[in-house]
C-alpha positions in Angstrom: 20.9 -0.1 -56.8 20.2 -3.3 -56.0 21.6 -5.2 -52.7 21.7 -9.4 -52.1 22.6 -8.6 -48.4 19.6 -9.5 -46.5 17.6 -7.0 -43.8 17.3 -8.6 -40.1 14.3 -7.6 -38.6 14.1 -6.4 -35.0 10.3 -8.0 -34.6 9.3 -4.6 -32.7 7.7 -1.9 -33.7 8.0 2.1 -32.6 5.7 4.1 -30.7 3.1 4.3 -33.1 3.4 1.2 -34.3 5.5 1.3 -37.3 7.8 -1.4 -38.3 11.5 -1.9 -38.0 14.1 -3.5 -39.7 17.6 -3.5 -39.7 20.0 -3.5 -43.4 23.7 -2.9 -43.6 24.5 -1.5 -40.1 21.0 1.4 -40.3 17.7 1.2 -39.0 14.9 1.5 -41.3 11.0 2.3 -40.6 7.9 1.5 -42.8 6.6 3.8 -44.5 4.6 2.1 -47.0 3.5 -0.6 -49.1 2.1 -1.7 -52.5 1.6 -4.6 -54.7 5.4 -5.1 -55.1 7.3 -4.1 -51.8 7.2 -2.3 -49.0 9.5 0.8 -48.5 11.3 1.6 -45.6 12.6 5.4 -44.9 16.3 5.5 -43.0 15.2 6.6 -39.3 17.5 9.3 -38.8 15.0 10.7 -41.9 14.0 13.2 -39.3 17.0 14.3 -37.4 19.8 13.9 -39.9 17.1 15.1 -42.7 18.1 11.9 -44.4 17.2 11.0 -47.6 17.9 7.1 -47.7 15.4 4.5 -48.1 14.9 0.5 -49.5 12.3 -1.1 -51.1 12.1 -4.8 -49.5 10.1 -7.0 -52.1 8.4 -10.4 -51.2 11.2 -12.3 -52.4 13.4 -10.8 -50.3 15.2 -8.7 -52.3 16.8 -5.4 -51.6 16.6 -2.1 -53.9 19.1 0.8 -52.0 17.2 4.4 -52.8 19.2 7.4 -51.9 22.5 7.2 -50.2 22.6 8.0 -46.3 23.9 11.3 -45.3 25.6 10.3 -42.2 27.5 8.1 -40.9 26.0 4.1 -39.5 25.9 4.1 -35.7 29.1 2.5 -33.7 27.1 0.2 -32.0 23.6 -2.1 -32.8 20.9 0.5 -31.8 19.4 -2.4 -30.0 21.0 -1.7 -27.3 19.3 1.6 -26.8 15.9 0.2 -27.3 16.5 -2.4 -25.4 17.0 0.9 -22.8 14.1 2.3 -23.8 11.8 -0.5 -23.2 13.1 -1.1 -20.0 12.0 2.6 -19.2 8.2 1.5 -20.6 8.1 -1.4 -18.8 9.3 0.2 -15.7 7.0 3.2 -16.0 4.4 0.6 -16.2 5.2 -1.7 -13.4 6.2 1.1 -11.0 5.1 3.9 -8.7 7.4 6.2 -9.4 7.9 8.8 -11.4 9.2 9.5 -15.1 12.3 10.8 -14.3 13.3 8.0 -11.5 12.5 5.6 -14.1 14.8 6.8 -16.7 17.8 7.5 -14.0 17.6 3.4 -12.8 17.4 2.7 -16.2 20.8 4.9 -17.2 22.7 3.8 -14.2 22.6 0.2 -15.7 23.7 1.3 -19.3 27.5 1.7 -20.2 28.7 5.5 -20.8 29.7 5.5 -24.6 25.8 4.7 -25.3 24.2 7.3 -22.6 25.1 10.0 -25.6 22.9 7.8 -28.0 19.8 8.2 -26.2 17.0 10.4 -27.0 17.2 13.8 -24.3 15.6 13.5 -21.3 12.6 15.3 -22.2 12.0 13.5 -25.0 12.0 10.5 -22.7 9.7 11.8 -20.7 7.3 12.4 -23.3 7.6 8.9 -24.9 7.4 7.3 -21.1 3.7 9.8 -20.5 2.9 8.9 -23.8 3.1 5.1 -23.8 1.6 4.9 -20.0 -1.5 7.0 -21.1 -1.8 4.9 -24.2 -1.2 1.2 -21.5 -4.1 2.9 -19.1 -6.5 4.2 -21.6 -6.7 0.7 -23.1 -6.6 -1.4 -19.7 -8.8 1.4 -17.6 -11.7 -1.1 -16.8 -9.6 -4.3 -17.2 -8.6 -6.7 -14.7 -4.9 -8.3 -14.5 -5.4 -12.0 -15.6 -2.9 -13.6 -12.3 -5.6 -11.4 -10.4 -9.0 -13.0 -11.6 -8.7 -16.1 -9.6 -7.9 -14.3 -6.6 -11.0 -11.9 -6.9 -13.5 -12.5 -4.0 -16.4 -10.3 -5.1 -16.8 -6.9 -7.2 -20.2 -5.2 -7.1 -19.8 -4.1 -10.7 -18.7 -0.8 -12.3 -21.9 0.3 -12.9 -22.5 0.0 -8.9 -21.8 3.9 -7.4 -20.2 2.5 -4.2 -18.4 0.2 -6.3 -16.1 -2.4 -4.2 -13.7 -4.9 -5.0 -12.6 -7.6 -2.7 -9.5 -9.5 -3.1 -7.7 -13.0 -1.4 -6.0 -16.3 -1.5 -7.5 -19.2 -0.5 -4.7 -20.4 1.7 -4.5 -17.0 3.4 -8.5 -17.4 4.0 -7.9 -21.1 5.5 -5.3 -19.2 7.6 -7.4 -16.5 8.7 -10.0 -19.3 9.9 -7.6 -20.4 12.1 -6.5 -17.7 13.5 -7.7 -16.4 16.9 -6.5 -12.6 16.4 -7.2 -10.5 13.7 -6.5 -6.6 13.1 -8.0 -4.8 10.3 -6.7 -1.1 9.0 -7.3 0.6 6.1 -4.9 2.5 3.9 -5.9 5.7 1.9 -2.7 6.6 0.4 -2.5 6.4 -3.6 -5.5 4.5 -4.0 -7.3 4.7 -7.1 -10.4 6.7 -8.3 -13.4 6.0 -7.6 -12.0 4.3 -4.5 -11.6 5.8 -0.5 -9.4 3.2 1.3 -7.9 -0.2 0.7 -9.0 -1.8 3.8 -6.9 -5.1 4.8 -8.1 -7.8 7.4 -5.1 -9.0 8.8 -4.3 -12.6 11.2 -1.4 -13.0 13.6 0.2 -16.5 13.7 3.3 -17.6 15.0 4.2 -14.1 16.3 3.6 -12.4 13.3 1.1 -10.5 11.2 -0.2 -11.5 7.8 -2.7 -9.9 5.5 -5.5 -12.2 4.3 -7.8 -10.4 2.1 -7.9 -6.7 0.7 -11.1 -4.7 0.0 -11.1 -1.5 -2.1 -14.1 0.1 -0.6 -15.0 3.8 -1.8 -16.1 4.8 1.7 -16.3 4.0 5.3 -19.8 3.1 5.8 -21.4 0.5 7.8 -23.0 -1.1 4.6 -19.7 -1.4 3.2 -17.7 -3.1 5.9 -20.3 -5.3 6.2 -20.1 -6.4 2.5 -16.2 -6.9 3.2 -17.0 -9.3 5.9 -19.8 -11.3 4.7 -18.0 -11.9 1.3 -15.1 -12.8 3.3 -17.0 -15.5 5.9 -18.6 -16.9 2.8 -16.5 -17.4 0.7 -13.8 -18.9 3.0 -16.0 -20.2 5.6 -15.1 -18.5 8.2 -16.8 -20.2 11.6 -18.6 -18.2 14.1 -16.5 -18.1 17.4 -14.4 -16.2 19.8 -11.7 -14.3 18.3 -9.9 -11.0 19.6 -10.3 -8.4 16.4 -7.9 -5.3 17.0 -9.5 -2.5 14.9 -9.4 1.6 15.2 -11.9 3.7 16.9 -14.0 4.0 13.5 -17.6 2.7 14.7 -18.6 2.0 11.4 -16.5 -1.0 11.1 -17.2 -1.7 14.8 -20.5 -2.6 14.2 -19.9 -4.0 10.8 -17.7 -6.7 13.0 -20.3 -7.0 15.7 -22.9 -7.6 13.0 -21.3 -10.3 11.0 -18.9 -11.8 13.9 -20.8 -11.6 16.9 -18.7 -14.4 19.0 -15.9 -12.0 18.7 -14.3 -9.8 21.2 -13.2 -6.5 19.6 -10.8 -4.7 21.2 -9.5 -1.0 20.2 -5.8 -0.5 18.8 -4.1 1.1 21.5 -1.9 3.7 19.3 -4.7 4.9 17.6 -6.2 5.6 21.2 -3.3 7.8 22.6 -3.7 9.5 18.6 -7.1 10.3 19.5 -6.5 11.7 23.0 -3.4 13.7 21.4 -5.5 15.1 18.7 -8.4 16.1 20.9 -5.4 18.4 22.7 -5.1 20.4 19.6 -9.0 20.7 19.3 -8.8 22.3 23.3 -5.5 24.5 22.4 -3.2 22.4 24.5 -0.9 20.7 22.2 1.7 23.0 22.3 1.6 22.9 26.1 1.9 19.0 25.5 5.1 19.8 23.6 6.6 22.0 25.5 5.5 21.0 29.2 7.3 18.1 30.5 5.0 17.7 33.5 1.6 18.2 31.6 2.9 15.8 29.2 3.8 13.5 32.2 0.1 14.0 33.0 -1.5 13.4 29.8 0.6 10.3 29.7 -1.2 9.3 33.0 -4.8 8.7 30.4 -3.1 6.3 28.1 -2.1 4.5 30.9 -5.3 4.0 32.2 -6.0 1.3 29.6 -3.9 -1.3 31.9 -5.7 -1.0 34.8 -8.4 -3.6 35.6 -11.7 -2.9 34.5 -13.3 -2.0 38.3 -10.0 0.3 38.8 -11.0 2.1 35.7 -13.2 4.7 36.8 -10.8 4.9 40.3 -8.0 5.8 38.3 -9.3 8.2 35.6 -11.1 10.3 38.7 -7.5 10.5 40.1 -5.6 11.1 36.7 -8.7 14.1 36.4 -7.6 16.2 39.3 -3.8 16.1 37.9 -4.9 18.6 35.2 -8.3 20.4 36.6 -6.7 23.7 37.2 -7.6 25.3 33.4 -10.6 25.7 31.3 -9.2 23.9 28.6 -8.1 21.8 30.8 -11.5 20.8 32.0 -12.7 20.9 28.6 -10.3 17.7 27.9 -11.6 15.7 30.7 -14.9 16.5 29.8 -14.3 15.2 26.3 -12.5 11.6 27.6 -15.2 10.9 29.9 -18.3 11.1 27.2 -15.9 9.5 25.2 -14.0 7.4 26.5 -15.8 6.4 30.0 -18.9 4.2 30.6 -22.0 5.3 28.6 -19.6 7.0 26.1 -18.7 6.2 22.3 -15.9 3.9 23.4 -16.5 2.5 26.7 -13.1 1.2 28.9 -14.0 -2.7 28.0 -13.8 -1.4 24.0 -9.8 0.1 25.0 -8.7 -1.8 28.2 -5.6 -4.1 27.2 -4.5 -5.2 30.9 -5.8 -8.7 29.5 -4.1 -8.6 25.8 -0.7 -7.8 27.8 -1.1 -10.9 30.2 -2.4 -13.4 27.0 0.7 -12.0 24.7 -1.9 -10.7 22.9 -1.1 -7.3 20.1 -2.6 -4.3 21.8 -1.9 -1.9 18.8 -2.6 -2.2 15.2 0.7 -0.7 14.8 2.0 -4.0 15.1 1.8 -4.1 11.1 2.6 -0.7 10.4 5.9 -1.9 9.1 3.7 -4.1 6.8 1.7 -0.9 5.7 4.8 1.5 5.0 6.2 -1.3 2.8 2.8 -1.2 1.1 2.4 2.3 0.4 5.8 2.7 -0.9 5.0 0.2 -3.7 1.6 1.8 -4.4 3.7 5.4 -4.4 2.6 8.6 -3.4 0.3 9.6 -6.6 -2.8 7.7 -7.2 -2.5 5.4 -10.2 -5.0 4.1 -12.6 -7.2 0.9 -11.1 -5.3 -1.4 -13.3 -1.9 -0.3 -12.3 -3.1 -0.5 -9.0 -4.2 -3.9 -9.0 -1.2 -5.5 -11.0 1.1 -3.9 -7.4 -1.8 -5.4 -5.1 -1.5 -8.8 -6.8 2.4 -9.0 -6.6 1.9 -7.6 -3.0 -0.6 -10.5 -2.1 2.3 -12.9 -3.5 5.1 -11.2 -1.8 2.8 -11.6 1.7 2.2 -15.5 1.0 5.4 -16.0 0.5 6.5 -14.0 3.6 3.7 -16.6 5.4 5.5 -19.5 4.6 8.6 -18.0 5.6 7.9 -16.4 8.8 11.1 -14.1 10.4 11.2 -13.6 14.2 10.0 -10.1 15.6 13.6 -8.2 15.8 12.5 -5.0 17.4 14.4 -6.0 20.8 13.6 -2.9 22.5 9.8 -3.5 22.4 10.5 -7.0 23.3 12.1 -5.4 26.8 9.5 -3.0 27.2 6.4 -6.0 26.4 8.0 -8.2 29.0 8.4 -4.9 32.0 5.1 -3.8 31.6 3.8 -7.4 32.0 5.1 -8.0 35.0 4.1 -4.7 36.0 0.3 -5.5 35.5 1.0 -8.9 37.5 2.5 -6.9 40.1 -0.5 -4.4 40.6 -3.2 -5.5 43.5 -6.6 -3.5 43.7 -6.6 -4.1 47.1 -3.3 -3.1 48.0 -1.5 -1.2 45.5 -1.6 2.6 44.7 -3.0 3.2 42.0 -1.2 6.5 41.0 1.9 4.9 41.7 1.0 1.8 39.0 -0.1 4.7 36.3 2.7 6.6 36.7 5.3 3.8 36.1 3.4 2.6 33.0 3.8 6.0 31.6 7.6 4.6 31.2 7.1 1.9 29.1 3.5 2.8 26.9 
């Protein structure tokens, strides 16, 4: 049977590649071609067993095979691959898994053509198939928007492989800046890598992230590399800055290598995480928990980091005999003093904020953990292939230059409060007439 009606292609193809086209309300996919015409085989072939098929010659002509054995869909099937693409490109783009992808994607569609779509484990298996087909083909590419923003990469071939990423007007803004904080995240980043480790400035009140370096460790050699490739290639001058990093002395000399002039200072949350954790190393963390006064005392260390610097060593001798009645007890003081006290790994001048809090200057790192959250939800909770990876970082780099331009006031009120009392606290506070337990005590309150 011959048919003058002409086919109207979708231009798309299924997922292995085979063309589609559309003829008197069905859906037809190649199947093969000779000298004369191509033949196309109905595509409910397999699930409706259908034997209908055409034969589309070069001068457009028609010839109808077999008759269908079902009825032609209500509706334009486009719809439904429109659907399905969607899925793909979301499964793509995204962090999340196979089955959230499909449910945003459903929510959207109207009811009568949910009952069109292929089950939901056959979904699933078209979604795993065409990311593993994306990622196989991509694994050791690099997103094109991302090339000009690429800073240095030491090569794949390179074991401790590291890639270092950032915009030029975020570099000329670091430059400027006189604080920085650096952090790294470990959360869903890809293989071969350890951490993505950000360097962060503050301007205007606010935190911004400047230049991102996947680094597969957390070795001196490698933040150095991270910092030398950032001061070249944004020419970043040698002078005074206050650097808030974590108690990680790897980076800490890496910074005191490459940025002498600076003044590094220690990120105050992650210093009352270390004395917490040490609790659990000397069995007392439950007694933390659970002991309103011990906690009270314990409190009485952190609080030691707004004293001046001579009061220091006054103050932790005091704080000391507040908790000296156990062994473990002991134990704990033992282990702040060689680490925490003068000739230890992280001498008071290394954690002491008393001057941050007069300048208005960030004592914690924390002060971009907002910033990080945010981050690690887009990244997800599963590590991802490098490419994936990278296409998230590079709309993430956008999204933070934008946010830079755009700046919104700090609206945590409460900290605002607590910022301005423990300010005036530390201007209070005289080391030749004040008591000294009295001043530790009240900071406990608002640290």
């Amino acid at each position: 049977m011959t048919s003058n009606s002409s086919s109207k292609s979708f231009n798309k193809l299924t997922t292995k590649g085979r063309r589609i086209i559309q003829h008197e309300q069905f859906e037809f996919i190649f199947k093969r071609h000779n000298i004369f015409y191509d033949t196309y085989k109905c595509r409910s072939f397999h699930k409706e067993k259908c034997p209908a098929f055409i034969n589309v010659f070069k001068n457009g002509r028609i010839d109808k095979g077999a008759e269908h054995n079902h009825d032609s869909p209500s509706m334009d099937n486009a719809v439904v691959e429109e659907a399905i693409n969607k899925m793909k490109n979301g499964i793509i783009l995204s962090s999340t898994t196979t089955s959230s992808v499909i449910r945003d994607v459903i929510f959207e569609m109207p009811l009568e053509e949910m009952s069109r779509l292929p089950s939901e484990e056959s979904l699933k298996q078209t979604l795993r198939r065409h990311f593993n087909k994306y990622y196989k083909k991509n694994s050791s590419g690099m997103p094109e928007d991302l090339v000009e923003h690429m800073l240095y990469d030491s090569g794949m071939s390179e074991e401790n492989r590291v890639l270092i990423f950032g915009h030029k007007e975020m570099g000329a803004a670091l430059e400027s800046s006189d604080i920085w904080m650096a952090e790294g995240i470990y959360t869903a980043t890809p293989t071969p890598f350890y951490q993505l480790y950000v360097l962060h400035f503050v301007k205007n009140g606010a935190a911004h992230a400047a230049v991102f370096g996947l680094l597969t460790g957390k070795t001196v050699e490698m933040y150095t590399k991270f910092l030398q490739v950032t001061k070249e290639k944004f020419n970043i001058s040698n002078r005074s800055r206050v650097v808030l990093v974590n108690f990680e002395s790897a980076a800490i000399n890496a910074f005191q290598a490459v940025f002498p002039e600076s003044r590094l200072l220690g990120c105050f949350f992650h210093f009352k995480q270390a004395i917490i954790k040490s609790l659990q190393r000397y069995a007392l963390k439950t007694k933390y928990e659970k002991d309103p006064q011990f906690r009270k005392n314990i409190k009485l260390f952190f609080a030691l980091s707004m004293l001046p610097l001579d009061d220091v060593k006054k103050g932790y001798e005091a704080v000391s005999k507040e908790i000296a009645g156990q062994v473990a007890c002991k134990r704990f003081v033992k282990y702040f003093h060689e680490t925490f006290m003068s000739g230890g790994l992280f001498p008071p001048s290394f954690w002491n904020h008393r001057q941050s809090v007069l300048e208005g200057i960030p004592k914690a790192t924390n002060f971009i953990e907002g910033w990080h959250n945010g981050l690690t939800y887009s990244f997800g909770l599963r590590k991802r292939p490098l490419f994936q990876f990278l296409v998230t970082l590079h709309k993430e780099m956008e999204y933070t230059r934008t946010k830079f331009h755009n700046p919104s006031p700090p609206s945590n009120k409460k900290k605002l409060i607590l910022a301005k009392k423990l300010k005036k606290m530390i201007q209070a506070y005289d080391p030749q007439t004040s008591n000294t337990m009295f001043f530790l005590k009240a900071v406990t309150y608002v640290v």
